[in-house]
Structures are given as C-alpha cells and as structure tokens.
N, CA, C and O of each residue as an XYZ file, in Angstrom:
648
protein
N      44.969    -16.804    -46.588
C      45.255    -18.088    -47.207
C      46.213    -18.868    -46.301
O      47.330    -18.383    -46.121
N      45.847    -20.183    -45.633
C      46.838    -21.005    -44.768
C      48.339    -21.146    -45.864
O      48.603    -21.308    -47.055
N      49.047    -20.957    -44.528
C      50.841    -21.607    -45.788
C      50.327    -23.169    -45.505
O      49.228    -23.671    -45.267
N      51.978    -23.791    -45.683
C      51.759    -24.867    -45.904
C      51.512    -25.995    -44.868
O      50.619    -26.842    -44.870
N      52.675    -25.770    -43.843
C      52.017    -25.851    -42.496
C      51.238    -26.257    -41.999
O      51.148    -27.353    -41.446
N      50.039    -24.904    -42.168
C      48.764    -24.762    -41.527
C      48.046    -25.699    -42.541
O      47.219    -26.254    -41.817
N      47.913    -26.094    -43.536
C      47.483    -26.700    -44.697
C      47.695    -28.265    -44.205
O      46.840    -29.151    -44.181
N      49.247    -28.352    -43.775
C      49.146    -29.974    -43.231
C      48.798    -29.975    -42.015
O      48.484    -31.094    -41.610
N      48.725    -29.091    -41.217
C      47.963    -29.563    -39.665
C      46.614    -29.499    -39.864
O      46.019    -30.136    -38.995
N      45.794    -28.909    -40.778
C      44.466    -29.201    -41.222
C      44.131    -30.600    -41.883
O      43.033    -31.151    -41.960
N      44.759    -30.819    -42.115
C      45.097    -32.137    -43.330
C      45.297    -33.560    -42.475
O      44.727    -34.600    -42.808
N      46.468    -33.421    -40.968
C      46.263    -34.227    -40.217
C      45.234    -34.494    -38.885
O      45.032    -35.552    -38.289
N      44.677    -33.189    -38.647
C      43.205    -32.992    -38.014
C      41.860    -33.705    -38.698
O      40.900    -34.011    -37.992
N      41.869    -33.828    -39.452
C      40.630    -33.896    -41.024
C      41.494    -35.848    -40.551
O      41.050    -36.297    -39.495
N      41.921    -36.222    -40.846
C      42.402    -37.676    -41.347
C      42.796    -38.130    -39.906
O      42.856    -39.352    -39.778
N      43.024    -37.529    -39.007
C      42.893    -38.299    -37.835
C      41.480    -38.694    -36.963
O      41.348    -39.725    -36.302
N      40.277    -37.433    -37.153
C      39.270    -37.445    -37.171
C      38.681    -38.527    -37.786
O      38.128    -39.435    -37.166
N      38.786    -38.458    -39.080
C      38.457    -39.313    -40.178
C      38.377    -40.776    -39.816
O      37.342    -41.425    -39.962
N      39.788    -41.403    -39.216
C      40.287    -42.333    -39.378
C      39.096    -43.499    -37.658
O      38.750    -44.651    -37.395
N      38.972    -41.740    -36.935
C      38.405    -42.400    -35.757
C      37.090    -43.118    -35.997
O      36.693    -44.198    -35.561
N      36.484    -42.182    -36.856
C      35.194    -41.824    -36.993
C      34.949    -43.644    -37.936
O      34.019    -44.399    -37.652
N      35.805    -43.897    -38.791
C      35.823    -45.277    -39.865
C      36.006    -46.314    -38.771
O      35.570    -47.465    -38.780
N      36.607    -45.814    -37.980
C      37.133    -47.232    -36.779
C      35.819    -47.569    -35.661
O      35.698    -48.479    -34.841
N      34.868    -46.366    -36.030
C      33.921    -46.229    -34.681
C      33.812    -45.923    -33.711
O      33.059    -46.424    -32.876
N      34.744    -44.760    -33.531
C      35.401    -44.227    -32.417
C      34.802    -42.911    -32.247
O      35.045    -42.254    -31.235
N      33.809    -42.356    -33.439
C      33.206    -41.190    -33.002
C      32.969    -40.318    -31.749
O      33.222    -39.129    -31.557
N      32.318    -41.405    -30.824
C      31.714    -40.866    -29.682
C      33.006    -40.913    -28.636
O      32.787    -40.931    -27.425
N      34.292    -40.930    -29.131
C      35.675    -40.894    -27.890
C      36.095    -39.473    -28.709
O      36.993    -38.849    -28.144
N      35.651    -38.952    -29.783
C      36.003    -37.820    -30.148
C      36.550    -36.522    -29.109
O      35.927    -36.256    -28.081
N      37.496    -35.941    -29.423
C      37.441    -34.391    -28.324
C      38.372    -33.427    -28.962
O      39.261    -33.780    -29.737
N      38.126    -32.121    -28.590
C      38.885    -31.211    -29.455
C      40.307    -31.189    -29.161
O      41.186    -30.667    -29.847
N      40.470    -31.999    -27.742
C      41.986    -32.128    -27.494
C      42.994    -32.819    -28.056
O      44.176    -32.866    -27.715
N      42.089    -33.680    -29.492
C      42.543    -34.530    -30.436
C      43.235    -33.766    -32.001
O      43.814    -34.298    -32.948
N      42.864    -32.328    -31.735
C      43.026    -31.927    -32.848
C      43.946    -30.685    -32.258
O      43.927    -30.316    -31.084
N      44.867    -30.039    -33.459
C      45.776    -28.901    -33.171
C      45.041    -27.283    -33.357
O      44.830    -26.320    -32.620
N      44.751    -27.729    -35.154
C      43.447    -26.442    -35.205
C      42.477    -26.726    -35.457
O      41.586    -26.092    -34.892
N      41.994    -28.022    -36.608
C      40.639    -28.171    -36.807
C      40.258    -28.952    -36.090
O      40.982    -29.894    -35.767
N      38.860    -28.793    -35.561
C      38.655    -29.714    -34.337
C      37.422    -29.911    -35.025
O      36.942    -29.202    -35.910
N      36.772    -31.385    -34.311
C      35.225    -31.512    -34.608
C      34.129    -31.603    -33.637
O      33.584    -32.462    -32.944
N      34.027    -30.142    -33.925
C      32.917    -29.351    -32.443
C      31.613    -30.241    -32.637
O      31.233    -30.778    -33.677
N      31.012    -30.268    -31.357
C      29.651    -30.785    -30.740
C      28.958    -29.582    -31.983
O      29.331    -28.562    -32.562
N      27.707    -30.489    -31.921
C      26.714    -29.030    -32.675
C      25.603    -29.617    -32.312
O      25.441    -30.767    -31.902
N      24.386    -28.271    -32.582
C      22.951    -28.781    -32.587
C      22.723    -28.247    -30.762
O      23.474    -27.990    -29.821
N      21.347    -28.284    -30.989
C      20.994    -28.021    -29.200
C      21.288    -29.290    -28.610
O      21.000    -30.453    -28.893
N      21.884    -28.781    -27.792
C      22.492    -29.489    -26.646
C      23.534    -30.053    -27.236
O      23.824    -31.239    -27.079
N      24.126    -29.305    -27.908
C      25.639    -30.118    -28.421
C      26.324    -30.549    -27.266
O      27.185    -31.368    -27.588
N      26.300    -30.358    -26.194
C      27.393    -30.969    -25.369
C      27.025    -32.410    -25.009
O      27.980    -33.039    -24.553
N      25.725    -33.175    -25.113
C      25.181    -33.751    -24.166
C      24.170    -34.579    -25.481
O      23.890    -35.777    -25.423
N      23.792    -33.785    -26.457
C      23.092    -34.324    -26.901
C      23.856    -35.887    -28.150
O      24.815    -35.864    -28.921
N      22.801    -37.102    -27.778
C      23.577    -38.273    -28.858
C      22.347    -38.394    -29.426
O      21.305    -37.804    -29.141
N      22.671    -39.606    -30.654
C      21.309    -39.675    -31.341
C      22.278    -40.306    -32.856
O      21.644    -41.047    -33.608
N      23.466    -40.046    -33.153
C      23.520    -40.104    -34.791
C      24.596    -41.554    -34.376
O      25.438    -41.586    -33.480
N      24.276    -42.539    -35.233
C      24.432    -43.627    -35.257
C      26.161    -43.403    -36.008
O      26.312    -42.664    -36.981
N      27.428    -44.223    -35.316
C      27.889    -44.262    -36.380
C      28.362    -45.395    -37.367
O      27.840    -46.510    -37.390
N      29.496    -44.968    -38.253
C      29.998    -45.983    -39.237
C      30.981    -46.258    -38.560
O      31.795    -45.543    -37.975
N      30.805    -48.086    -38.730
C      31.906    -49.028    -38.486
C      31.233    -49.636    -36.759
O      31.402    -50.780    -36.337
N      30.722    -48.876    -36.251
C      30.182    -48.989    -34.725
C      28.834    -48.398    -34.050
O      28.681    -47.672    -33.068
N      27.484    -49.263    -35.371
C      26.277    -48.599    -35.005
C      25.385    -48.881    -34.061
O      24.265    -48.375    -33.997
N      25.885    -49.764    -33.232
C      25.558    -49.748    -31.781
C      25.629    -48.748    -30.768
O      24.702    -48.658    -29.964
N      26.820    -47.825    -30.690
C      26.831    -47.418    -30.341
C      26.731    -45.663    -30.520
O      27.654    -45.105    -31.113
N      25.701    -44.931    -30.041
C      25.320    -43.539    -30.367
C      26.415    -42.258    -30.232
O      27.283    -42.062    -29.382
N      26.096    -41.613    -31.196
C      27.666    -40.210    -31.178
C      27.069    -39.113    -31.239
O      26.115    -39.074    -32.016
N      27.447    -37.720    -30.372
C      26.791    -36.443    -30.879
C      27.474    -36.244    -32.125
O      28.615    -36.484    -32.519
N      26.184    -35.605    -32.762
C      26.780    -34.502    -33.999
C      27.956    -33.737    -34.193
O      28.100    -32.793    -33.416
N      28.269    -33.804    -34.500
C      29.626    -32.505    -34.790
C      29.902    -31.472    -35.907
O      29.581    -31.779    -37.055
N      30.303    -30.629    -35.734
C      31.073    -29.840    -37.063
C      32.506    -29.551    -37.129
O      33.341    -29.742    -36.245
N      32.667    -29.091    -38.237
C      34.096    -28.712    -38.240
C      34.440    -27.168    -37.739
O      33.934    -26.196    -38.299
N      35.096    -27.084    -36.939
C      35.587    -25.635    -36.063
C      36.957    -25.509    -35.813
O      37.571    -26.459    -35.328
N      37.743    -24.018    -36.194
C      39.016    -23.816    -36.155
C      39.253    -23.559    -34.332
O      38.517    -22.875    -33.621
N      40.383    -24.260    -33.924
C      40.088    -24.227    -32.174
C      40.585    -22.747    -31.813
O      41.293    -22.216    -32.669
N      40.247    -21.869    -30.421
C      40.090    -20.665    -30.161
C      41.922    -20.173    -30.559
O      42.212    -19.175    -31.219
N      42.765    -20.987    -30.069
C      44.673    -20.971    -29.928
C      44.716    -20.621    -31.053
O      45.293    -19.558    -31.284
N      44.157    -21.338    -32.103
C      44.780    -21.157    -33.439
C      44.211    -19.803    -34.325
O      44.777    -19.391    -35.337
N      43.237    -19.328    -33.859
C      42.473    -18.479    -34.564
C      42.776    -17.016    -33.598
O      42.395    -15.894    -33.933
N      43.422    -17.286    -32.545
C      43.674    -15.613    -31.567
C      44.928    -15.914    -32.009
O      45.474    -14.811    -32.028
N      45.949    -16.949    -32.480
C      47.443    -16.524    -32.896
C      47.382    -15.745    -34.235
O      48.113    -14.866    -34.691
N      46.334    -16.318    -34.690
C      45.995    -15.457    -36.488
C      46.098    -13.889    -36.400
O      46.859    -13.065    -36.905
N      44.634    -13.792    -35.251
C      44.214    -12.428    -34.747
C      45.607    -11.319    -34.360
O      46.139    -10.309    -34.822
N      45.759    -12.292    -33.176
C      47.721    -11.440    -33.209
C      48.251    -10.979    -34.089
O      48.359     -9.805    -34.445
N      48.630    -11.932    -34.512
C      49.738    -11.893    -35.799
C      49.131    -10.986    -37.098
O      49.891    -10.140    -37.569
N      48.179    -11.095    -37.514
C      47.845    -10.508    -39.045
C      46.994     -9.195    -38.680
O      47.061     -8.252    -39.468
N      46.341     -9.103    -37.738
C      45.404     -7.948    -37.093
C      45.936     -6.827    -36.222
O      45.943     -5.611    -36.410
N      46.520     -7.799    -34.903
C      47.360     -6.534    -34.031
C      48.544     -6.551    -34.344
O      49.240     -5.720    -33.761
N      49.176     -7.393    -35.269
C      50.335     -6.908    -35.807
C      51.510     -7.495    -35.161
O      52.669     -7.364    -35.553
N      51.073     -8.225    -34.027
C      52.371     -9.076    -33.213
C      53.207     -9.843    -33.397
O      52.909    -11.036    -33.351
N      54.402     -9.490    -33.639
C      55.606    -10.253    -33.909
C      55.788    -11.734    -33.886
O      56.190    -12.124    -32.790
N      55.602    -12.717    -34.815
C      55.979    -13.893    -34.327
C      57.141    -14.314    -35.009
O      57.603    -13.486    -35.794
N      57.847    -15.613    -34.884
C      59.391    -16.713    -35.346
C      58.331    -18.157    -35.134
O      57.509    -18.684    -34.384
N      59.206    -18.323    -36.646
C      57.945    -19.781    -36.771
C      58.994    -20.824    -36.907
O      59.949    -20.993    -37.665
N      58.625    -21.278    -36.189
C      59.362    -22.706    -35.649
C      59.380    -24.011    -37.294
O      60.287    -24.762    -37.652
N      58.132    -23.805    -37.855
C      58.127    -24.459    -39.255
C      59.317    -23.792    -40.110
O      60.287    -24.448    -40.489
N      59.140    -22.375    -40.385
C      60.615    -22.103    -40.802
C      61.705    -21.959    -40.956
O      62.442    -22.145    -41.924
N      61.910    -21.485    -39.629
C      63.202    -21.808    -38.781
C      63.850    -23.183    -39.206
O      64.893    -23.108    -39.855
N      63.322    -24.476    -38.899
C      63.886    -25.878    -39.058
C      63.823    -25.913    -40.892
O      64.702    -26.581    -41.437
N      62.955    -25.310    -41.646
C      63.026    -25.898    -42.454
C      64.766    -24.941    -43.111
O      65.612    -25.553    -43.762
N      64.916    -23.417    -42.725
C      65.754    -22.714    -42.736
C      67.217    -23.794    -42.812
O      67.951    -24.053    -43.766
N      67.254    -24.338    -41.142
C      68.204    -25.056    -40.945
C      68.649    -25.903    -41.802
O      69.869    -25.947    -41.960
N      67.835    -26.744    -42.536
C      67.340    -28.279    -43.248
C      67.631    -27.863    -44.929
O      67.564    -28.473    -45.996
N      67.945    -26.641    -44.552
C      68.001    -26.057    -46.314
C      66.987    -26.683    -46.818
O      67.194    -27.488    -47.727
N      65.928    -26.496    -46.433
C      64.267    -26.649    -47.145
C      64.450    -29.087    -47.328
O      64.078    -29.972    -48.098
N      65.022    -28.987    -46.391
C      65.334    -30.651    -46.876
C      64.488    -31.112    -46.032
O      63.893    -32.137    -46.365
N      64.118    -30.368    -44.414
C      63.742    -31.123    -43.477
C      62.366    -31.876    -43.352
O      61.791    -32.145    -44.406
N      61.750    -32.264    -42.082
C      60.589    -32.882    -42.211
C      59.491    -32.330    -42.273
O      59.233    -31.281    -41.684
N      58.546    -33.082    -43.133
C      57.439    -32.692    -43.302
C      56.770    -31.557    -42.170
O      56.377    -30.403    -42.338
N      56.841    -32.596    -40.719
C      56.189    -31.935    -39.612
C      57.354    -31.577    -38.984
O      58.424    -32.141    -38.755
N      56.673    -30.030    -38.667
C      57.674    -29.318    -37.690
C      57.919    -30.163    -35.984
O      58.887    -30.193    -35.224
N      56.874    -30.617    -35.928
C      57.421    -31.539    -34.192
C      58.095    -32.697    -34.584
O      58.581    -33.319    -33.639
N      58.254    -33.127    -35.585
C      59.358    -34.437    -35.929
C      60.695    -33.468    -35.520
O      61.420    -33.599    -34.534
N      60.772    -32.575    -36.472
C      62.020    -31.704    -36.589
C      62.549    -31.719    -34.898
O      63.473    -32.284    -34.312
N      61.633    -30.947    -34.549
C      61.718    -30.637    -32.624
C      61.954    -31.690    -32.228
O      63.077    -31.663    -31.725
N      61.359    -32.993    -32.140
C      61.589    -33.821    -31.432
C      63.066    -34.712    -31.497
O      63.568    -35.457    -30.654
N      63.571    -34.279    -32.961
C      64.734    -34.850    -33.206
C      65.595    -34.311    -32.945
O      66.581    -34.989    -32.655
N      65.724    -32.736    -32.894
C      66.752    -32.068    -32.736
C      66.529    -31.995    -30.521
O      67.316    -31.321    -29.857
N      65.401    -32.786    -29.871
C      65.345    -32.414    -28.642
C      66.067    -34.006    -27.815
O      66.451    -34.109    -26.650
N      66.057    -34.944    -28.762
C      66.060    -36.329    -28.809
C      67.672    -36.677    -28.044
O      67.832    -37.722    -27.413
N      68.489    -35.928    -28.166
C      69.844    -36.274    -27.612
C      69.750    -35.704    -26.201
O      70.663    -36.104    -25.479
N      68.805    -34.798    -25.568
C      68.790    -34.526    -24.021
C      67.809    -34.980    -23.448
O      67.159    -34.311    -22.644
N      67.501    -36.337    -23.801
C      66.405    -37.115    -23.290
C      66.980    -37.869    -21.718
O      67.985    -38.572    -21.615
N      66.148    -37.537    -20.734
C      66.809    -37.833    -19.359
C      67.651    -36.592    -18.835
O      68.202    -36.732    -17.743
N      67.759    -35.723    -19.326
C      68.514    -34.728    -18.832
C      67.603    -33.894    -17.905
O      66.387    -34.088    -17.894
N      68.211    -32.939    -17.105
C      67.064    -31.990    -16.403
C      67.159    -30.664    -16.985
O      67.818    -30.647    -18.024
N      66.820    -29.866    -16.716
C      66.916    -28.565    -17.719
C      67.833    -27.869    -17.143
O      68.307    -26.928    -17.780
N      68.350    -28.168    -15.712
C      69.348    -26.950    -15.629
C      70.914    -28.006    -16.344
O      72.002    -27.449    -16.196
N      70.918    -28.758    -16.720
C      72.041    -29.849    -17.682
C      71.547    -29.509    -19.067
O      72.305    -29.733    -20.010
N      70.902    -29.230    -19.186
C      70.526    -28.633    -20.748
C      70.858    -27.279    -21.054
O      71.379    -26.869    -22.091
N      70.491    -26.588    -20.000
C      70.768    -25.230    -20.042
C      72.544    -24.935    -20.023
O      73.094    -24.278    -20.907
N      73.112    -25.409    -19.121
C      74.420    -26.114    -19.033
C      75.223    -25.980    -20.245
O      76.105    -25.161    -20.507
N      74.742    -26.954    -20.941
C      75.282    -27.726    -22.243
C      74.837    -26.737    -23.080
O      75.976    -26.459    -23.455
N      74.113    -25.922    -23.730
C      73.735    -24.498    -24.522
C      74.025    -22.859    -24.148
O      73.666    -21.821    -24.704
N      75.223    -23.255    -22.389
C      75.822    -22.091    -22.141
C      74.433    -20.911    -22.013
O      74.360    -19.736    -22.373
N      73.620    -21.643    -21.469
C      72.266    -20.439    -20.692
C      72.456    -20.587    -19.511
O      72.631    -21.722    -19.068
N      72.477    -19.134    -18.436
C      72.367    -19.476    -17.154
C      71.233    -19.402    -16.629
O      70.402    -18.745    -17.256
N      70.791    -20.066    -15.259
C      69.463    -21.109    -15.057
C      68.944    -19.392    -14.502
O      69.221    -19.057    -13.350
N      68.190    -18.404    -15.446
C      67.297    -17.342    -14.087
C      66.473    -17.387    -15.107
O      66.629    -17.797    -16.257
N      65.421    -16.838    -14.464
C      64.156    -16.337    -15.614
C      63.032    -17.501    -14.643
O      63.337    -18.649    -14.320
N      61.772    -16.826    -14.348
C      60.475    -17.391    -13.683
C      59.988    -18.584    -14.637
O      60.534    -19.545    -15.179
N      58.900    -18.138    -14.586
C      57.998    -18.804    -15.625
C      58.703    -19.201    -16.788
O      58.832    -20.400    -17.036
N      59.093    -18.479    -17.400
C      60.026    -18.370    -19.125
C      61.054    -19.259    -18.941
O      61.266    -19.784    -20.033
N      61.913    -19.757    -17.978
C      63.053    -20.838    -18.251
C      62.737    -22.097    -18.874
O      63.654    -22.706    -19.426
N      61.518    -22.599    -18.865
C      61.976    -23.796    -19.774
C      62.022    -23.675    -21.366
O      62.728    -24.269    -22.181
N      60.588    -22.271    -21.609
C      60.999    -22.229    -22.568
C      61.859    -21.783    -23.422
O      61.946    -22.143    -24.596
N      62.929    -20.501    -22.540
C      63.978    -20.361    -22.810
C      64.729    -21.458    -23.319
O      65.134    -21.521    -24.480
N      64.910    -22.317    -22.446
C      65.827    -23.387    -22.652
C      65.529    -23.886    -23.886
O      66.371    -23.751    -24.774
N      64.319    -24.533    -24.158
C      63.805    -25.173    -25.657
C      64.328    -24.126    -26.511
O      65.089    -24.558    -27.377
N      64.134    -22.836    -26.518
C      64.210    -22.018    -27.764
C      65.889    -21.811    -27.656
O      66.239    -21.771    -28.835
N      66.777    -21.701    -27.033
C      67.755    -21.868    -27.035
C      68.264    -22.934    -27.532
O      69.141    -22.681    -28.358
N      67.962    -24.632    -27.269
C      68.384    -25.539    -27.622
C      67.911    -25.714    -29.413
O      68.405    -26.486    -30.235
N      67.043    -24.925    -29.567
C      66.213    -24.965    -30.885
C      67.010    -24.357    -31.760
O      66.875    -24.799    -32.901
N      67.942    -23.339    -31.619
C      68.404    -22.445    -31.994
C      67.728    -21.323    -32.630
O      68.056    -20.793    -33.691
N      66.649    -20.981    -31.798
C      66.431    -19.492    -31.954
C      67.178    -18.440    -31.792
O      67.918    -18.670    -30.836
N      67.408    -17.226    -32.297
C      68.261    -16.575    -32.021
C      67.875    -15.722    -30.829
O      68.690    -15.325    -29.996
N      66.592    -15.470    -30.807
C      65.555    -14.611    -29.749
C      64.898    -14.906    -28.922
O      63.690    -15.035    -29.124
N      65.524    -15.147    -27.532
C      64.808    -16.385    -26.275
C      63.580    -15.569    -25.543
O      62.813    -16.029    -24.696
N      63.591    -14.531    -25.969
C      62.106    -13.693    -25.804
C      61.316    -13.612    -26.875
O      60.427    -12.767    -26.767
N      61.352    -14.302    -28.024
C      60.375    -14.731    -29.142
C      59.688    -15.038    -28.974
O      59.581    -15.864    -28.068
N      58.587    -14.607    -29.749
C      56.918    -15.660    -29.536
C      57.073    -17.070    -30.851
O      57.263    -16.544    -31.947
N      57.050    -18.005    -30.912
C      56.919    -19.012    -31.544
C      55.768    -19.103    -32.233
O      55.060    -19.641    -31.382
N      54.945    -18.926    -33.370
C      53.850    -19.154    -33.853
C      53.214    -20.455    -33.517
O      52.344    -20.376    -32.649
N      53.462    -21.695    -34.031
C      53.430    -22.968    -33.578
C      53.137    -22.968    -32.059
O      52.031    -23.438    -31.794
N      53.833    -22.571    -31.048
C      53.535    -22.857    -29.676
C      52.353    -22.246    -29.318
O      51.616    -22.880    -28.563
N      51.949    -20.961    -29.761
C      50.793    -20.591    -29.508
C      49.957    -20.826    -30.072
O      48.858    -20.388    -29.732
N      50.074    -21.442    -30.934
C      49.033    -21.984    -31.798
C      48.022    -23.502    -30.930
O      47.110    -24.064    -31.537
C-alpha cells in the first residue's frame, strides 16, 4: 500500500500529465516528466508509432500511452521491502523536524532548508556544517545529507533513489 508521499507523487504525475495532455501537449510527453508514474509509449511500435489525435490540439498526432511505475521507483520498493535494505526517508525526516507541520512536498522542505547556501560552493558549505571536504564520489551528497540533518552521511535516502 503507497504511504502518503508516494500517494502525492502519484497524484502530481497523474495531474501534471493530465494538465499537458488538456493543453495539447501530448505528443512533448516523456517519462522524464514524471517521478514514478510515468505515461509509457504502448502498442507496436510504441516508440515511434503516432496515430491518436489529441484533446485541445487535434492537428497535431500523439503516440498512445499507458500508465507505468518508472524502473527507480519500483527497484527502491524491491530493495527496501524484498531485500530488506535499509533506507531514511527524507519525507519523514522533514516532516519529523516540522513536528508533522511541514510541507506538503518533501523538495519544498529541501529546497528551503537548502535556500540560504545558494551561491555557495560545497567545500563553504561543508565549512559551515563542520564536514571535512574527503570522500570521492559521495561528497556532495554527504554534504546535502549533512546540511539536511541526517544523522547518517552513509544513509540511503528513499526519495533520492527513488
């Protein structure tokens, strides 16, 4: 059963889709528009194939589509509930902080609490949260999950892998 979350990122996938599709924007569709529900090509030759007229813009032709959960969101599931892999959810965490007050969407939250080191570089961020600059690959997101206040800068984030 999706929490709540997953319930509104379905909810803003579905209505952003929606909203394209009323405007006539069907055929600019792509799954890179959506977080988990996406609206997959279908039919032979889904990639390539047009033909369905749409609403608001029937001049111009749109492939078919369906509704499909994208691969990120459905192997973080697999992880997490199947192989059993540890995740820290960034939706709870803030709402934790927010004493259940905070925002709806967890990237408002992020973006507000990221909003005062705007122009900064990360080793001035890192700086300012008393992290010292080592770690390969993993330093920036160290840094975010540090500035986030995670307690565990080797955490997996549900949300990010998602």
């Amino acid at each position: 059963r999706p929490r709540e979350m997953e319930n509104a990122t379905f909810r803003e996938d579905w209505e952003r889709t929606r909203d394209m599709v009323e405007r006539g924007e069907a055929h600019l569709l792509s799954e890179v528009q959506a977080r988990a529900l996406a609206a997959r090509r279908k039919g032979p030759g889904g990639a390539t194939e047009k033909g369905r007229r749409q609403p608001g813009n029937p001049s111009v032709l749109a492939p078919s589509r369906a509704w499909a959960l994208k691969t990120r969101f459905t192997r973080q599931i697999l992880q997490e509930h199947v192989l059993r892999k540890s995740y820290d959810s960034a939706y709870d965490h803030l709402q934790r902080e927010d004493r259940g007050t905070g925002p709806a969407s967890w990237e408002a939250g992020i973006l507000r609490r990221l909003a005062k080191y705007e122009g900064q570089t990360l080793g001035a961020i890192a700086s300012m949260n008393g992290l010292p600059l080592r770690g390969g690959k993993s330093l920036a997101a160290s840094i975010i999950k540090k500035t986030l206040g995670f307690p565990e800068l080797a955490a997996r984030i549900k949300e990010f892998d998602q």
